[in-house]
Structures are given as structure tokens and as C-alpha cells.
PyMOL commands that place a pseudoatom at each C-alpha (Angstrom):
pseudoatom trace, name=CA, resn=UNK, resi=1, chain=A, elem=C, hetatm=0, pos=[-93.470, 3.833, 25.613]
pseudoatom trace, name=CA, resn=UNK, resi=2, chain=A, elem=C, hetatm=0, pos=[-93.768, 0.660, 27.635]
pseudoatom trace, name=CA, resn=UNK, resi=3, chain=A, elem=C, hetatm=0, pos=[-93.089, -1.631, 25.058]
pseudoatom trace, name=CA, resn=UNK, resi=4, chain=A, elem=C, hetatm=0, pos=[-90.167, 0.508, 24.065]
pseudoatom trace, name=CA, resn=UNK, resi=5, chain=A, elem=C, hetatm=0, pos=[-88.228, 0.358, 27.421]
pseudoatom trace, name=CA, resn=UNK, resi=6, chain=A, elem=C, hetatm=0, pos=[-89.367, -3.454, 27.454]
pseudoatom trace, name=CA, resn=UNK, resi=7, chain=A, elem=C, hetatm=0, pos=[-87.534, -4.042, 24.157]
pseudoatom trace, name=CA, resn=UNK, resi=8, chain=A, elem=C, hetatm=0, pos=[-84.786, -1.913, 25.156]
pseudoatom trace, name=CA, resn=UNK, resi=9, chain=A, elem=C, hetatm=0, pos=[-84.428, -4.468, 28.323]
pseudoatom trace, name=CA, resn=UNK, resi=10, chain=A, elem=C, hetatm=0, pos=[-84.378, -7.287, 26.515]
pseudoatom trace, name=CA, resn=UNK, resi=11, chain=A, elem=C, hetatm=0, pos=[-82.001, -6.032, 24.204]
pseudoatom trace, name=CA, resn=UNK, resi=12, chain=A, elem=C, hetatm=0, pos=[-79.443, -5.267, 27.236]
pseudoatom trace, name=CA, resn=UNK, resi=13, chain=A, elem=C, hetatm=0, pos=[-80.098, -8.760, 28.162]
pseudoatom trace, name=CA, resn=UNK, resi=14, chain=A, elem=C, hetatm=0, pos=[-79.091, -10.017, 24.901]
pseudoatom trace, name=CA, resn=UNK, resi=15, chain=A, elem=C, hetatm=0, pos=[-76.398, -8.180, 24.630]
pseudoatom trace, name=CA, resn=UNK, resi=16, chain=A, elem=C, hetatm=0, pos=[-74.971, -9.157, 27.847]
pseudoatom trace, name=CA, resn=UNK, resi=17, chain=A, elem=C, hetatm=0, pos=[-75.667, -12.562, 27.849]
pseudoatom trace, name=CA, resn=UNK, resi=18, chain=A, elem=C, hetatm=0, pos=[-73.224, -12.998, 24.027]
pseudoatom trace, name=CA, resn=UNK, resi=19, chain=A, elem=C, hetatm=0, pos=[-69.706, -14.625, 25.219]
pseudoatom trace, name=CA, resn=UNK, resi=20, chain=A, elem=C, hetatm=0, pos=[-67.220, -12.192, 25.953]
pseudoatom trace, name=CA, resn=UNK, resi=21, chain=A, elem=C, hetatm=0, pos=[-63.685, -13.415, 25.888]
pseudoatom trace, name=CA, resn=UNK, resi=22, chain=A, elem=C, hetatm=0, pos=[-60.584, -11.852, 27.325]
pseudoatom trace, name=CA, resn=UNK, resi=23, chain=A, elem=C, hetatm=0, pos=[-59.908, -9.730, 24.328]
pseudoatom trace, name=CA, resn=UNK, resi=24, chain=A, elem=C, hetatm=0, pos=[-63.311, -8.492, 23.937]
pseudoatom trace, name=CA, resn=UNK, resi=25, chain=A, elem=C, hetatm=0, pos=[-63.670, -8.116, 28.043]
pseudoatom trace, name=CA, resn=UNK, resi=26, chain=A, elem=C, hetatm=0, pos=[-60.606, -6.194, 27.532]
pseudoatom trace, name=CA, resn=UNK, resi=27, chain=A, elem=C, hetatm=0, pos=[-61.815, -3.878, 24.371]
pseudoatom trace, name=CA, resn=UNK, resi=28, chain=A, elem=C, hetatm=0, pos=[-64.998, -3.426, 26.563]
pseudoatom trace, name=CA, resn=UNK, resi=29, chain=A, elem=C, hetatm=0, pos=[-63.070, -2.069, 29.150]
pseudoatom trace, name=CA, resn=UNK, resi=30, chain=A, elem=C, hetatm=0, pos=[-61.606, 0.795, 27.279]
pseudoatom trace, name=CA, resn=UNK, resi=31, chain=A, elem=C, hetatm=0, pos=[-58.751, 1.068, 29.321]
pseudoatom trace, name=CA, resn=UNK, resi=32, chain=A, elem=C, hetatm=0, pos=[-56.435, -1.152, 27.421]
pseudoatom trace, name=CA, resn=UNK, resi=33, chain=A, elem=C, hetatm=0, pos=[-56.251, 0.348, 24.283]
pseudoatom trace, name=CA, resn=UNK, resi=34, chain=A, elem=C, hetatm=0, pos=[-52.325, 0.044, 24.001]
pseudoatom trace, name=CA, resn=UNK, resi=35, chain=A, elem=C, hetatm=0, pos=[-52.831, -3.918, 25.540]
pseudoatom trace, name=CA, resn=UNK, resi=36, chain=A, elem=C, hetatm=0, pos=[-55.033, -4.495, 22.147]
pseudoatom trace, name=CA, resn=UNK, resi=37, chain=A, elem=C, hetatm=0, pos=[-52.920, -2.853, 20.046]
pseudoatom trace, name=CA, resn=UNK, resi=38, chain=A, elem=C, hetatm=0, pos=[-49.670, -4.970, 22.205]
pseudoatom trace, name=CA, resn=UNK, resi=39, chain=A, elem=C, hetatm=0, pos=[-51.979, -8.150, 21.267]
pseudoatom trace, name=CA, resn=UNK, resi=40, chain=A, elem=C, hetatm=0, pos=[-52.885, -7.355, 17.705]
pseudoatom trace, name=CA, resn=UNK, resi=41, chain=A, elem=C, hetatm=0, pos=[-49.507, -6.901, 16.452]
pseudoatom trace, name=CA, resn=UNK, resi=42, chain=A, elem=C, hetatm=0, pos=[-48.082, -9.598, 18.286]
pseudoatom trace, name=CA, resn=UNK, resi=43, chain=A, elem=C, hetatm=0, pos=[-50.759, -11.916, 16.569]
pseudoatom trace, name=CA, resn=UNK, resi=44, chain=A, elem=C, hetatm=0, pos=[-51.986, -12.835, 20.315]
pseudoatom trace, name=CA, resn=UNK, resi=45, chain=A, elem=C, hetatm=0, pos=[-55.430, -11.986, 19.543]
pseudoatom trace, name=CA, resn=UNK, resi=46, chain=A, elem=C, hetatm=0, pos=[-56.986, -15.377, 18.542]
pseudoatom trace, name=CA, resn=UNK, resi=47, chain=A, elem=C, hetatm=0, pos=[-54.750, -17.428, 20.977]
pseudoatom trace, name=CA, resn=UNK, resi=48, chain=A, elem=C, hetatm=0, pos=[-56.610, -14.905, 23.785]
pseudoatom trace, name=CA, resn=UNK, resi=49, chain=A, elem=C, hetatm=0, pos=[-59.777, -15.340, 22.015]
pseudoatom trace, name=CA, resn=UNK, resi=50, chain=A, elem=C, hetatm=0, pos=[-59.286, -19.328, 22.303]
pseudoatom trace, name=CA, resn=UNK, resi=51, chain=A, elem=C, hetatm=0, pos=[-61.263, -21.956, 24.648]
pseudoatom trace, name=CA, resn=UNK, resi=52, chain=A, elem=C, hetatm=0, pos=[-58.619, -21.201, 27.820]
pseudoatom trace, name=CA, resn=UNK, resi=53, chain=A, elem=C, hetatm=0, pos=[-58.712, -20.154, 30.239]
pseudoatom trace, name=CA, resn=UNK, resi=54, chain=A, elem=C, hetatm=0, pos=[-55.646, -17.988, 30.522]
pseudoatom trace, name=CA, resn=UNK, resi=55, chain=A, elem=C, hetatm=0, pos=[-55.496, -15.808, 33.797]
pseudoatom trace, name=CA, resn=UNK, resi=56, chain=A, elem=C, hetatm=0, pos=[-54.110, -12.620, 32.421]
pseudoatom trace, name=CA, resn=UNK, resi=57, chain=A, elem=C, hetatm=0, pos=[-52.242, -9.716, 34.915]
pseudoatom trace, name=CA, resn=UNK, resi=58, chain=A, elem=C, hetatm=0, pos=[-53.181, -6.972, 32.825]
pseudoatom trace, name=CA, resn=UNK, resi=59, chain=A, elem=C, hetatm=0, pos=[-51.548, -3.695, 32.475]
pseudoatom trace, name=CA, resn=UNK, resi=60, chain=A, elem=C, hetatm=0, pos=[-53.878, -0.414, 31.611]
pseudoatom trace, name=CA, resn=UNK, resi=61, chain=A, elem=C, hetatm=0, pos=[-52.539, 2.368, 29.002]
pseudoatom trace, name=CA, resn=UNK, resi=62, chain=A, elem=C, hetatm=0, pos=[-51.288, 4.288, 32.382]
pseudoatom trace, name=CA, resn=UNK, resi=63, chain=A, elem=C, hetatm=0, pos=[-48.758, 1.453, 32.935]
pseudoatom trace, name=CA, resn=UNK, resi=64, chain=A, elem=C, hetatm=0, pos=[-47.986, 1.264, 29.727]
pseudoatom trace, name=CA, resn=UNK, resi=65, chain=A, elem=C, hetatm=0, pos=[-47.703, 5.147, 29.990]
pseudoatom trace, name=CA, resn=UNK, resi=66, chain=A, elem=C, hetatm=0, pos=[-44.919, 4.104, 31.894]
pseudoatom trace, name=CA, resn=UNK, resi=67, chain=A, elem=C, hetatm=0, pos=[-42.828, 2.880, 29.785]
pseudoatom trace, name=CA, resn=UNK, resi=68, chain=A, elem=C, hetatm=0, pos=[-40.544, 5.912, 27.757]
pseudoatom trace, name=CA, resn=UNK, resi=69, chain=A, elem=C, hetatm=0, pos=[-42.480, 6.471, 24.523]
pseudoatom trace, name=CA, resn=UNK, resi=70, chain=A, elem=C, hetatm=0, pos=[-38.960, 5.191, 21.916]
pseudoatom trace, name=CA, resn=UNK, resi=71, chain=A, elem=C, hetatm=0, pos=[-38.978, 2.263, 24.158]
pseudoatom trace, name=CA, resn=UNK, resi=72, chain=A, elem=C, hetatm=0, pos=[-42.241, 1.516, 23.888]
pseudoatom trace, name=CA, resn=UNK, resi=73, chain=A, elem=C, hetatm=0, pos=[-42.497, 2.411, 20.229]
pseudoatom trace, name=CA, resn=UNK, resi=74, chain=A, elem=C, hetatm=0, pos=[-39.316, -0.228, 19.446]
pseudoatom trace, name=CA, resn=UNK, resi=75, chain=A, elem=C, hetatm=0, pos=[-40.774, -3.115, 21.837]
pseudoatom trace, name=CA, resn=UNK, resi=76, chain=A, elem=C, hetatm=0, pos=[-44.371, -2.579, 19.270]
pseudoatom trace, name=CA, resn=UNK, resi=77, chain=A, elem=C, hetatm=0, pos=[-42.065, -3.477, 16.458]
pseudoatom trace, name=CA, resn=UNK, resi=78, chain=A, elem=C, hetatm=0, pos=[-39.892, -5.687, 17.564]
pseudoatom trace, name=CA, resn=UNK, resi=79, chain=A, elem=C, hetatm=0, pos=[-42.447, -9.157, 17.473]
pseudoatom trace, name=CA, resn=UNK, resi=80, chain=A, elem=C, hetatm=0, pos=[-40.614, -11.644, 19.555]
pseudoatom trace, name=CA, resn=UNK, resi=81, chain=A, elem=C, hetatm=0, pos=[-39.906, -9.477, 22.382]
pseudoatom trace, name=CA, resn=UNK, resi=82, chain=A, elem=C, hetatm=0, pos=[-43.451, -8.310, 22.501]
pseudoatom trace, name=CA, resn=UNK, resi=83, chain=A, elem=C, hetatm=0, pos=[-44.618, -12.200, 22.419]
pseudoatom trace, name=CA, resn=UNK, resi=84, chain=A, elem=C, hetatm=0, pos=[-42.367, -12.777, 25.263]
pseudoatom trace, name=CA, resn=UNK, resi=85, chain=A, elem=C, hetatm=0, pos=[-43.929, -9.450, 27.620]
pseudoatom trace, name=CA, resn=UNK, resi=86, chain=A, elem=C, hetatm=0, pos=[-47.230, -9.899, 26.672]
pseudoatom trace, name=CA, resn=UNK, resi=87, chain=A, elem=C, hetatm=0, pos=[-46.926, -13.936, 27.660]
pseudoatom trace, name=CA, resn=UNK, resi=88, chain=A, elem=C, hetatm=0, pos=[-45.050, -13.247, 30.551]
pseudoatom trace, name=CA, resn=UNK, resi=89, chain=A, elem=C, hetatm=0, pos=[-48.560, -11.405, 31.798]
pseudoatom trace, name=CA, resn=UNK, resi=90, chain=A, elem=C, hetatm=0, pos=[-50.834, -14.905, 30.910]
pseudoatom trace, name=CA, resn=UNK, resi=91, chain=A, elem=C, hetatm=0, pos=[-50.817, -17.620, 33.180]
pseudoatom trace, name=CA, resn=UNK, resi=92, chain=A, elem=C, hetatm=0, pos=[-53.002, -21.123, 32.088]
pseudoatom trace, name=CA, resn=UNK, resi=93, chain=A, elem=C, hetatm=0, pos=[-55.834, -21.652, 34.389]
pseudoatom trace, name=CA, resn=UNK, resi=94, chain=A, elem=C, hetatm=0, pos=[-58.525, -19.644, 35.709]
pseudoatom trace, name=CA, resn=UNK, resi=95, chain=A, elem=C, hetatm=0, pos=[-57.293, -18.405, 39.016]
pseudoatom trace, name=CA, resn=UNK, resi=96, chain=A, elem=C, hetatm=0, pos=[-59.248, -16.264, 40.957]
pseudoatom trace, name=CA, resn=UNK, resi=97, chain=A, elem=C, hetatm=0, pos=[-57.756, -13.210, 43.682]
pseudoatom trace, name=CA, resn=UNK, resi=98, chain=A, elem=C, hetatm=0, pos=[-59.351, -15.333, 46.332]
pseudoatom trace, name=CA, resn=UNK, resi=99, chain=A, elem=C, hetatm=0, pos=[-57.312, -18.133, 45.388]
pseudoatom trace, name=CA, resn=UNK, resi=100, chain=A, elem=C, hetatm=0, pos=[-53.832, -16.168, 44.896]
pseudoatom trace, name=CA, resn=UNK, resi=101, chain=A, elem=C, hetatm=0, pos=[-50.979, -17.725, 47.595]
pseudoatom trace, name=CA, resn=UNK, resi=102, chain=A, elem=C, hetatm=0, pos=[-47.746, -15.889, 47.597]
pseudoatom trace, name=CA, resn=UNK, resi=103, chain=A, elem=C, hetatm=0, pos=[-45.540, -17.638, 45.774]
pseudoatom trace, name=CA, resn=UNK, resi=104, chain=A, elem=C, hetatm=0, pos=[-44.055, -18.354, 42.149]
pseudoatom trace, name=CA, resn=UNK, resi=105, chain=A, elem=C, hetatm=0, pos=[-46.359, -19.269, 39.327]
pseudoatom trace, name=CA, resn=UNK, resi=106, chain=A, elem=C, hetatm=0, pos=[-45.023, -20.256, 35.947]
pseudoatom trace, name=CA, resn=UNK, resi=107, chain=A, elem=C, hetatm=0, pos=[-46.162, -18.427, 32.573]
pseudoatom trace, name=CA, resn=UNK, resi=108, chain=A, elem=C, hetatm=0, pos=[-47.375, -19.020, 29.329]
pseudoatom trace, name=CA, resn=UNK, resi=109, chain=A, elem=C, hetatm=0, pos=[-43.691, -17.469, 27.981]
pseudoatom trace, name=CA, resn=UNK, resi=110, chain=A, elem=C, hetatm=0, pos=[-41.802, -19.723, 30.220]
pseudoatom trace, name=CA, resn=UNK, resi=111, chain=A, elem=C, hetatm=0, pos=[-40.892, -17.376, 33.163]
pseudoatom trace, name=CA, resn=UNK, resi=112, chain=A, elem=C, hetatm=0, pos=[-42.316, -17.169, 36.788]
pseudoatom trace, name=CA, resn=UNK, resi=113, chain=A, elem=C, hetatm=0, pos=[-43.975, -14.178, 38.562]
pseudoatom trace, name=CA, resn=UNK, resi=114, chain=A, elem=C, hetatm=0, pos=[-43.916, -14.123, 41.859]
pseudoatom trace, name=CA, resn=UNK, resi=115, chain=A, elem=C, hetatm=0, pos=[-46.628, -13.231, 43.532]
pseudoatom trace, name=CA, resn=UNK, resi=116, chain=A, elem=C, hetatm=0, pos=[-47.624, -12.163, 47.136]
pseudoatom trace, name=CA, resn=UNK, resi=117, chain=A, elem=C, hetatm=0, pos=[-51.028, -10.930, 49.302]
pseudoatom trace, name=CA, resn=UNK, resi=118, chain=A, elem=C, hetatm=0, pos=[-49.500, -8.580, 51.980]
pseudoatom trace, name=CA, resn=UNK, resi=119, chain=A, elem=C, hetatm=0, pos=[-51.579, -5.556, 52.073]
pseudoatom trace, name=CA, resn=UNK, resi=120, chain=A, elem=C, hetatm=0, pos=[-53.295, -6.717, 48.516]
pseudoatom trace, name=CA, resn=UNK, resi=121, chain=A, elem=C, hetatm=0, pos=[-52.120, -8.533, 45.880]
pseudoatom trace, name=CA, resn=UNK, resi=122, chain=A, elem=C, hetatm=0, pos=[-49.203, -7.833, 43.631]
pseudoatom trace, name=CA, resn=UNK, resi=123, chain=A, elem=C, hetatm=0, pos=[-47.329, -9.590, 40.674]
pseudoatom trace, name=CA, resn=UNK, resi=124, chain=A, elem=C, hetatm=0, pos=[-43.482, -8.944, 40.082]
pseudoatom trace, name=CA, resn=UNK, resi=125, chain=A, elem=C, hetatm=0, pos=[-44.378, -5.990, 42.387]
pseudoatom trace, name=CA, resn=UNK, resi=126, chain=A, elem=C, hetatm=0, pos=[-46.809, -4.615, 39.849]
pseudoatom trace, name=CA, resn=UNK, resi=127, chain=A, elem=C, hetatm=0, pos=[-50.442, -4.361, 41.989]
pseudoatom trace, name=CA, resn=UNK, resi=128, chain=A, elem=C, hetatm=0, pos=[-53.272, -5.549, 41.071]
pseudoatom trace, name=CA, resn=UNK, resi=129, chain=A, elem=C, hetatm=0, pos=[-55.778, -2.445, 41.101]
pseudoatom trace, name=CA, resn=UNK, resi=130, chain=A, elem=C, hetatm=0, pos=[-58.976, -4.391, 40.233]
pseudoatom trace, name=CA, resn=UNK, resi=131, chain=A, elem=C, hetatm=0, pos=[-59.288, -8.027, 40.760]
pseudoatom trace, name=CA, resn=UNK, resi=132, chain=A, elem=C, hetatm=0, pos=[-61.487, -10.640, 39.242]
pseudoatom trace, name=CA, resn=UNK, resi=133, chain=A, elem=C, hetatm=0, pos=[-62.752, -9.024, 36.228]
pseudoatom trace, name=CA, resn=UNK, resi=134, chain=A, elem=C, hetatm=0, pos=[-64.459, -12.695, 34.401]
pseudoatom trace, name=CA, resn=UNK, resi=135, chain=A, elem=C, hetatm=0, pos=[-64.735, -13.313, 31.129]
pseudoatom trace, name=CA, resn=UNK, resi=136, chain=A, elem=C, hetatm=0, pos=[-65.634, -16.583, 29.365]
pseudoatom trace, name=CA, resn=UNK, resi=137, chain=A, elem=C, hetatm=0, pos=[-62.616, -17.997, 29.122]
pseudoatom trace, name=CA, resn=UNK, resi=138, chain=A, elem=C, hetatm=0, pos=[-60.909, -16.860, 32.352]
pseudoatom trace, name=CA, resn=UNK, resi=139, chain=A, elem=C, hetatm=0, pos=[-60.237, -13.865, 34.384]
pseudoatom trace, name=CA, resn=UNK, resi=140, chain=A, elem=C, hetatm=0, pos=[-58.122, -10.649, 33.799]
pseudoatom trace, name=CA, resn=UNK, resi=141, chain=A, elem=C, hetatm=0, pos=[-56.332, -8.845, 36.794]
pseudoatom trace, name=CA, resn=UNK, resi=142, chain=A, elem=C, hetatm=0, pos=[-55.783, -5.555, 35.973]
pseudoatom trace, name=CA, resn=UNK, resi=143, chain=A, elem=C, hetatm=0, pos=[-52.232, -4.345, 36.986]
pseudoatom trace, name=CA, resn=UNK, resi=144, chain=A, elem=C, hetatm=0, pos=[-50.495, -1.060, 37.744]
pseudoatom trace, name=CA, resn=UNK, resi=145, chain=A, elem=C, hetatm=0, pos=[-47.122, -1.763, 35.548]
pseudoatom trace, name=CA, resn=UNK, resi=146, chain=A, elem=C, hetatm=0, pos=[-46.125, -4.036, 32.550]
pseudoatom trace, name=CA, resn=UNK, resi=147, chain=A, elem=C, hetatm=0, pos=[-44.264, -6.967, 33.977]
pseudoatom trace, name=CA, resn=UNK, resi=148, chain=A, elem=C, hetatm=0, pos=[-40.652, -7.588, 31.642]
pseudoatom trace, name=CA, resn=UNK, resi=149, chain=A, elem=C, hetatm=0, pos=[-39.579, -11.112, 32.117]
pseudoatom trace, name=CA, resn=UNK, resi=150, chain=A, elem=C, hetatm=0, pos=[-35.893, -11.402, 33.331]
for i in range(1, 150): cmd.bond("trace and resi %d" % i, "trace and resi %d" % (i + 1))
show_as sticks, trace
zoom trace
């Protein structure tokens, strides 16, 4: 029995040591199953599997839940306006909550979010409901709304 919860420590240790990038941290998370699916068809996947680091706002299937299911179903098929949302929620750089100044910040599709701290931290107005979550190759906020770029 000992050696059996011994090897079952060391095999949590292994398997929480392997890299986890954004899209796995994400995938782990299980609460952005219709981010994944936003990423795969895109073709996102491998750019947020790549050496970074991205800082990425982003939004859980409630958000998206948001968003009326036609218009959500057309914005899935429709590849270059899903590029430009899901890019519009990456910025390059690892920045962490603690490090967040109210302000504009430029994206990886071109636009700015602005973002301000009064009474927590919030993106375009979306708020960030848990901050900080690290993975290898930068940090995912995780937002309360999917941000559209103007």
C-alpha cells in the first residue's frame, strides 16, 4: 500500500511538472470548451501553443453563453471574423494583474482594449473573474464577456 500511494505521488508530480501551454492550461480548465473550439477552427491553436508569451483575456462558455446562439453559430463559420475576436483577446507579453495600469494596450489583431483597476480589473468593461492563471508561455485572465473589436 505504501509503495502504491508513493508511486501514485510521483506520478502527480510528473504529471504536473510536463509544460502546459495556454491551450492546454485552457483545456485543463474545462471551462472553455467553446474558447477551444473558437481556437481550433480559427487555426489559432499552434500560434497559442507557440514559445510566447501571449497574455490572453479569456472568456468562459458563460460569456460566450452570451452571445445569441445564430450569432454565435455564424461568427464559428465565418474564419476571419473569428481571427479578428479571438486576437482582439491576446495581448504579446506576459503581463501579470499586479502589473495591469488603466490604460490602452494594443492587441495581437491590431485594436486596443482599454483597461482599468477601479474596484478590480476589467478589459473593454468585460471583468476579469480570476486573475493570473500561468501557464508556460504566459498567463490567461479569465473574463466575464467576449470582447468584439470596434
Amino acid at each position: 500500500m505504501k509503495k502504491l500511494i508513493i508511486a501514485g505521488a510521483i506520478a502527480l508530480a510528473s504529471v504536473a511538472a510536463q509544460a502546459k501551454d495556454i491551450v492546454d492550461t485552457a483545456v485543463a480548465a474545462g471551462s472553455f470548451k467553446t474558447l477551444v473550439t473558437a481556437l481550433q477552427a480559427a487555426g489559432l491553436v499552434d500560434t497559442l501553443k507557440g514559445k510566447g508569451p501571449f497574455t490572453v483575456f479569456a472568456p468562459t462558455d458563460e460569456a460566450f453563453a452570451k452571445i445569441p446562439k445564430a450569432d454565435l453559430d455564424a461568427l464559428l463559420k465565418d474564419k476571419a471574423k473569428l481571427t479578428a475576436v479571438l486576437t482582439y483577446h491576446v495581448v504579446g507579453g506576459k503581463v501579470l494583474a499586479k502589473d495591469i495600469k488603466p490604460g490602452k494596450v494594443k492587441t495581437v489583431q491590431g485594436g486596443e482594449l482599454a483597461l482599468a483597476t477601479t474596484g478590480g480589473v476589467t478589459v473593454d468593461g468585460a471583468k476579469v473573474i480570476t486573475a493570473d492563471v500561468l501557464a508556460d508561455n504566459g498567463v490567461i485572465h479569465v473574463i466575464d464577456t467576449v470582447l468584439m473589436p470596434k
